[in-house]
Structure formats: structure tokens, C-alpha cells
C-alpha positions in Angstrom: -4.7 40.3 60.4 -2.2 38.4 58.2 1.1 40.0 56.4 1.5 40.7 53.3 4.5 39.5 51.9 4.3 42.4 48.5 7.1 40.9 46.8 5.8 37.7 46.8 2.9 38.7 45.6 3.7 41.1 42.5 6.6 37.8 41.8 9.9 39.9 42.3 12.6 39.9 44.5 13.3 42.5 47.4 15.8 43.9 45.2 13.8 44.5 41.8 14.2 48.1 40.7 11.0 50.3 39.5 11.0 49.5 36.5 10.8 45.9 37.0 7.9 46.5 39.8 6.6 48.3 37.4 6.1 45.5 35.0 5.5 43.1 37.3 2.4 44.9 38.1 1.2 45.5 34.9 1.3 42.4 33.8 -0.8 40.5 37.1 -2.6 43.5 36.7 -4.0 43.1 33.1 -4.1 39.2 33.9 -6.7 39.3 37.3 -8.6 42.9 36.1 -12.1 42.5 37.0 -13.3 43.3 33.1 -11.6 40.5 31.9 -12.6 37.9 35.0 -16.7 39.2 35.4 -18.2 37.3 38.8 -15.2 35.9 39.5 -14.3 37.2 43.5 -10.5 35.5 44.0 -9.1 37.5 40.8 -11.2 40.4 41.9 -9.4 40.2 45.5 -6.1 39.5 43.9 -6.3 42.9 41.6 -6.9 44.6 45.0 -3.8 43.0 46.9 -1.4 43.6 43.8 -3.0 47.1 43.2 -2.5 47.6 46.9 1.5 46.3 46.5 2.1 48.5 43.7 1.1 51.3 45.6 3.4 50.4 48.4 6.8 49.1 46.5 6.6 51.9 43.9 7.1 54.6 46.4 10.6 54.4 47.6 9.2 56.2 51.0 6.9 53.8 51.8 8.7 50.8 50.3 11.6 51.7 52.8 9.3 51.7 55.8 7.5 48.1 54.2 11.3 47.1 54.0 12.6 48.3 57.4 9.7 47.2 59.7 8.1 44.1 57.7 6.0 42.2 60.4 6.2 44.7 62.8 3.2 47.1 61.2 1.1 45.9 63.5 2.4 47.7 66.0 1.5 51.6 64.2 -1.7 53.2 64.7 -4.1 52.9 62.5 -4.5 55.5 59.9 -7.9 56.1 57.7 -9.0 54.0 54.6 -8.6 55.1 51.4 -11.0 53.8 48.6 -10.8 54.2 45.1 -12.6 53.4 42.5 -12.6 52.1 38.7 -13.6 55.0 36.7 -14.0 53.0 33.4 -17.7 51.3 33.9 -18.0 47.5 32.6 -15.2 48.8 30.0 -13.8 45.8 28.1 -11.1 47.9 27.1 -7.5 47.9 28.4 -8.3 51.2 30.7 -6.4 52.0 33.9 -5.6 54.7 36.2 -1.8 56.2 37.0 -2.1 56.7 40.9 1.0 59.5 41.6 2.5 58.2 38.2 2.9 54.5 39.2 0.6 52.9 37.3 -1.7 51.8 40.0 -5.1 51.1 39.0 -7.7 52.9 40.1 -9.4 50.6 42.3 -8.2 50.3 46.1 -9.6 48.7 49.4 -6.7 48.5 50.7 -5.6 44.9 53.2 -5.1 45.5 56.8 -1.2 46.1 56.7 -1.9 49.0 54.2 -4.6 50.5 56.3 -2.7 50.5 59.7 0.7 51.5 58.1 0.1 53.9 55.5 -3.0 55.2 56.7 -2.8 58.8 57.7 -2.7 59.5 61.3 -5.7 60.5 63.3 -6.6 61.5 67.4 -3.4 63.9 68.5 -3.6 67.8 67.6 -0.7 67.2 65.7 -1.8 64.4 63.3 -5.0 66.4 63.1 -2.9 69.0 61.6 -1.0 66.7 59.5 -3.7 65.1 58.0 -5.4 68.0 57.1 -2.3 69.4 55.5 -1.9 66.1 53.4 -5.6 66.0 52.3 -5.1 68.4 49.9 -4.1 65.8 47.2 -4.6 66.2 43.4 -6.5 63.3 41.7 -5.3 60.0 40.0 -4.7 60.6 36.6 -6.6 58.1 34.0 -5.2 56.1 31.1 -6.3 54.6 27.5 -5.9 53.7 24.1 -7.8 55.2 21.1 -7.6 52.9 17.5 -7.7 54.7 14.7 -7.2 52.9 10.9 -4.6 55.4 8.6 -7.4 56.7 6.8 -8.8 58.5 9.9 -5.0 59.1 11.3 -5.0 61.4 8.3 -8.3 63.1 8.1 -8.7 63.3 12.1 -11.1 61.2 13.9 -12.6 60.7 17.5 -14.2 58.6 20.0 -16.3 58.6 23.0 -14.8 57.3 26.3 -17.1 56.0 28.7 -16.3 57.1 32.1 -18.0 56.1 35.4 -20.7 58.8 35.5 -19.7 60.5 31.8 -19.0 60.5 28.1 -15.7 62.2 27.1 -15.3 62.7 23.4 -11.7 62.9 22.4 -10.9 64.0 19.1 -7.6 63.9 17.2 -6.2 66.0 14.6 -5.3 65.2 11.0 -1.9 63.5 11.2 -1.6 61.6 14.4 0.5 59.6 14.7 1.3 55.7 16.9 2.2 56.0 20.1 1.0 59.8 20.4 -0.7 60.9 23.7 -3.1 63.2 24.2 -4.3 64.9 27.6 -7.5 65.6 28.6 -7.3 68.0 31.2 -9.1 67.6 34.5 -11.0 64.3 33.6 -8.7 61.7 35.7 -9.8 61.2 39.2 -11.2 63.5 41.8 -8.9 65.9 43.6 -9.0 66.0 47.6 -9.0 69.5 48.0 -7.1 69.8 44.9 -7.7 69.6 41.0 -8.2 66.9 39.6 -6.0 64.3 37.3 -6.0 63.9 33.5 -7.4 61.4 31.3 -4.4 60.5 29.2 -5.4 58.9 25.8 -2.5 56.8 23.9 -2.9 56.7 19.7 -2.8 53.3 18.2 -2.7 53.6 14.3 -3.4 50.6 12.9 -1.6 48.9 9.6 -3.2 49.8 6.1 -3.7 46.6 3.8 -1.7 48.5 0.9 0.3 51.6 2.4 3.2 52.0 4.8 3.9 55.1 6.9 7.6 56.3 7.5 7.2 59.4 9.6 5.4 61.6 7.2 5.4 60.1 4.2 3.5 57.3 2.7 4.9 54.5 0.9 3.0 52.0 -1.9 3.0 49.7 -4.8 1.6 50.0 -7.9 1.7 47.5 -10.6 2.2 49.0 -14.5 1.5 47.0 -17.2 4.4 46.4 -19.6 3.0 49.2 -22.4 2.8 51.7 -19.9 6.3 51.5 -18.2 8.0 51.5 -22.3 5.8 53.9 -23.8 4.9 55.9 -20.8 1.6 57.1 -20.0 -1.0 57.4 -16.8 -1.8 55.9 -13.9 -4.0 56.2 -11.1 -3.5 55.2 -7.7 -5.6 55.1 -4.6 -4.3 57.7 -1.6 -5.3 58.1 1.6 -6.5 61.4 0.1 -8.8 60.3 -2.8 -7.2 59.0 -5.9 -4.5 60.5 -7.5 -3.2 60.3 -11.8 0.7 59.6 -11.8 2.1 60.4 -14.9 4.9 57.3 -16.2 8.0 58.7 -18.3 8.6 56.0 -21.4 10.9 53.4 -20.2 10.5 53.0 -16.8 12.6 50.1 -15.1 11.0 47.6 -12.6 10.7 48.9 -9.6 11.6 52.1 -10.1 10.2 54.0 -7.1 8.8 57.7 -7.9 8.3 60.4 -5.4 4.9 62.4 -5.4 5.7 65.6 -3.5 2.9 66.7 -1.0 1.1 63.9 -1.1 1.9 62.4 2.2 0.5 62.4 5.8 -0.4 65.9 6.8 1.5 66.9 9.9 0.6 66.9 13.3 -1.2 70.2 14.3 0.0 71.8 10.9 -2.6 70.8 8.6 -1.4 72.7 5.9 2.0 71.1 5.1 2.3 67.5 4.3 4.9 64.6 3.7 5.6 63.0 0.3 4.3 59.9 -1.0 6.6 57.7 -2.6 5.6 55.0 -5.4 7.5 51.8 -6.1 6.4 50.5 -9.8 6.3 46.9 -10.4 5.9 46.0 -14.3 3.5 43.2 -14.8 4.6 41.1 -17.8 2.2 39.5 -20.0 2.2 35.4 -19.3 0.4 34.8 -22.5 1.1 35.7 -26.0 -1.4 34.7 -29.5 0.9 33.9 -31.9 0.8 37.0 -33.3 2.3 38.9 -30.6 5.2 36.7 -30.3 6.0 37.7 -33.9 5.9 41.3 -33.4 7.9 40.7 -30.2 10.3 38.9 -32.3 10.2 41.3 -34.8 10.7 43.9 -32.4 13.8 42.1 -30.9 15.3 41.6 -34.1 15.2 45.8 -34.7 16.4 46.7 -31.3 19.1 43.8 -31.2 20.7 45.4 -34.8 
């Protein structure tokens, strides 16, 4: 039985904070996560031992006993296994499990140092007692990403997440937003005597070729041609809600930007209301004049200049 040396192995020092474990972890994680190295067994060994390391150095408990008795582990009983598992089969996706809220991944044969320290105590009456007091543990909560383009962001949109042994549909509602998690209650890992985690879905929206999102509005441009922005007139543009006439007052300036009330993004879980969308208007001048519209443009300048 060899030690593990876990700071070496997530690549921090003894005095890194949480945070900094944290990322650490993350990052060797995502880099040696079976998905993204198939057949390969020294990257899947490697996700166990940093998996195993996160679990140790993110508990301030246990990292002060890893701390405080280093090579000397060997000489605590030996406590039961614990074995978890990847509940995300053959995803390809960036999915992992929170174990207690660290960010461990969710899958866990643990070394020899992890067994015999943190193990939970068996053979006495008393640890008999303990451990059955401290089986009652609620389950590892899950986490993913769902990727929804603007169009569905507005209308609402879902997926089906494909767990170990089930499909989850998750569905958002008209208006979500980046960055926006929802919960799906009691489909993380299995409780010990307990309920179980939460699958914890994070909203990606992804960028529109021609609109911009500020909040709760929506932002675009529209090009006018020269006739319409001195005489005034109509215009249609393309929203995320179907296309929409704009109506140009007579001599409108290059971008000029116009605001469209109620025409935005509709808001999160109130459906009803919406943000603006606002319109910058970019005059296209004609490039090419016959020689007949240069004299009525000359003609023309000559009666505004007098």
C-alpha cells in the first residue's frame, strides 16, 4: 500500500485554499474523464485517484486528519469501501456529479489510504452504532449543461438527459436566460437511507447571427435605404417572434436607433410581460447613379442649398 501524496497529485501546494482545489480538480478532472479517453486504463485510474483527492482536500475535516497524520494512515483501522458510480452512460457531454457540494465526480473506488482512513469504522458496538448513525446520507447531487439557440431561449425548449438507467426530460420556460440553473428534484444520486440528490441543469444560450440580448431586451440592425430614412415609410424586420413592420418617420439620421416597446425577450416565469427591442438604422447609400439621377440630385442640392 503506497501513499498518496493528494497535493501532488491535484498540482497544488499544502497551502492552496478551496477554491483553488477546487479548480485544480476540475480541470485534471475534465482532462483524464473516461468519456473523453474511451479504453484508455492510466487516465481512467488517474480520474479515480484525483476524484479520490478532491474528496479528501475539499473537506477541511478530513483534509486536517490527511494533513496531521500523512504517512501514518496506515496505522487506523480499516473502514468500509465506498463505490460510486458515473450516472451519465457513455455521455460525451461535459456531465459530472457534486459529491457534498465539492465537485467530486461521481465515480469512486477509492486507493488504499482512502479506504483505511476515511472508511467508516466497523467490529466495536460503538462503531457499530456510529456507522449506522452515519449511513443515513443523502445522495450526490448531479450536474449539466443544456444549449439552447435564442430562438428557443424565448419560446421555451427542452432536452432529454440520459442518465444511467433513465431518460429525464428537462424543459425550460420562455425566457431563460445564460447561466440559469434549474433543479430537478430527486434525480442526483441515490440516498443511503436518505433522499436522494438533484440533477442540476446549467442554461447555455447561445449567440444569434443578427441579434444581441441585454437582459430583457433585444438589440439589432437594420439597414434602410436612402428613400426610406428622407421620406419615411415601412420596414420589416425579422424578431425572434415572427416578423415585425417598423414604421420610419421622414428624415431619419444614420444610425438612429428606435425603441419597439414589448417586443423583447419575454421574462423568466412571467410569460406575459416582455422586454423592448431596440433597432439601430443604418442608411445604405446608393454607390451608383445613371446620369439622370445625378441631375436630379444636383438639382435637388441646388434647392435645398438656396
Amino acid at each position: 500500500m503506497n501513499y498518496t501524496d493528494y497535493y501532488k497529485l491535484l498540482e497544488v501546494g499544502k497551502t492552496a485554499t478551496q477554491e483553488e482545489i477546487k479548480k485544480a480538480f476540475r480541470k485534471l478532472a475534465i482532462k483524464f474523464h473516461p468519456d473523453k479517453n474511451p479504453g484508455n486504463k492510466d487516465a481512467e485510474d488517474k480520474f479515480k485517484l484525483i476524484n479520490e483527492a478532491n474528496e479528501v482536500l475539499s473537506d477541511p475535516k478530513k483534509r486536517k486528519k490527511y494533513d496531521t497524520l500523512g504517512q501514518n494512515w496506515r496505522d487506523f483501522e480499516q473502514g468500509g469501501k465506498r463505490h460510486g458510480a458515473n450516472p451519465f452512460n457513455n455521455s460525451q457531454q461535459n456531465y459530472y456529479s457534486e459529491n457534498d457540494g465539492n465537485g467530486s465526480f461521481g465515480n469512486g473506488n477509492n486507493s488504499d489510504f482512502f479506504e483505511q482512513f476515511f472508511g467508516r469504522n466497523s467490529g466495536n458496538s460503538q462503531g457499530g452504532r456510529n456507522g449506522s448513525r452515519n449511513s443515513k446520507r443523502k445522495g450526490s447531487d448531479f450536474e449539466t449543461e443544456m444549449e439552447l439557440s435564442m430562438q428557443e431561449a424565448y419560446h421555451g425548449a427542452s432536452r432529454v438527459i440520459q442518465l444511467e438507467n433513465e431518460k429525464i426530460r428537462v424543459s425550460s420556460k420562455p425566457g431563460a436566460f445564460d447561466g440559469q440553473v434549474l433543479r430537478i428534484k430527486g434525480k442526483g444520486g441515490k440516498g443511503s437511507g436518505a433522499e436522494n440528490g438533484d440533477l442540476f441543469v446549467k442554461i447555455r444560450v447561445l449567440e444569434h447571427p443578427r441579434l444581441s440580448r441585454k437582459g430583457d431586451d433585444i438589440y439589432l440592425n437594420q439597414n434602410i435605404d436612402l428613400f426610406t430614412a428622407v421620406l419615411g415609410g415601412d420596414v420589416v424586420v425579422d424578431n425572434l417572434s415572427g416578423q415585425l413592420k417598423v414604421k420610419i418617420t421622414p428624415g431619419t439620421q444614420n444610425d438612429k436607433t428606435i425603441r419597439v416597446k414589448g417586443k423583447g425577450m419575454p421574462l423568466n416565469g412571467k410569460p406575459e410581460l416582455f422586454g423592448d427591442l431596440y433597432i439601430q438604422l443604418h442608411v445604405d447609400l446608393p454607390e451608383k447613379l445613371t446620369e439622370k439621377q445625378k441631375e436630379l440630385f444636383e438639382q435637388l442640392k441646388s434647392i435645398t442649398l438656396k
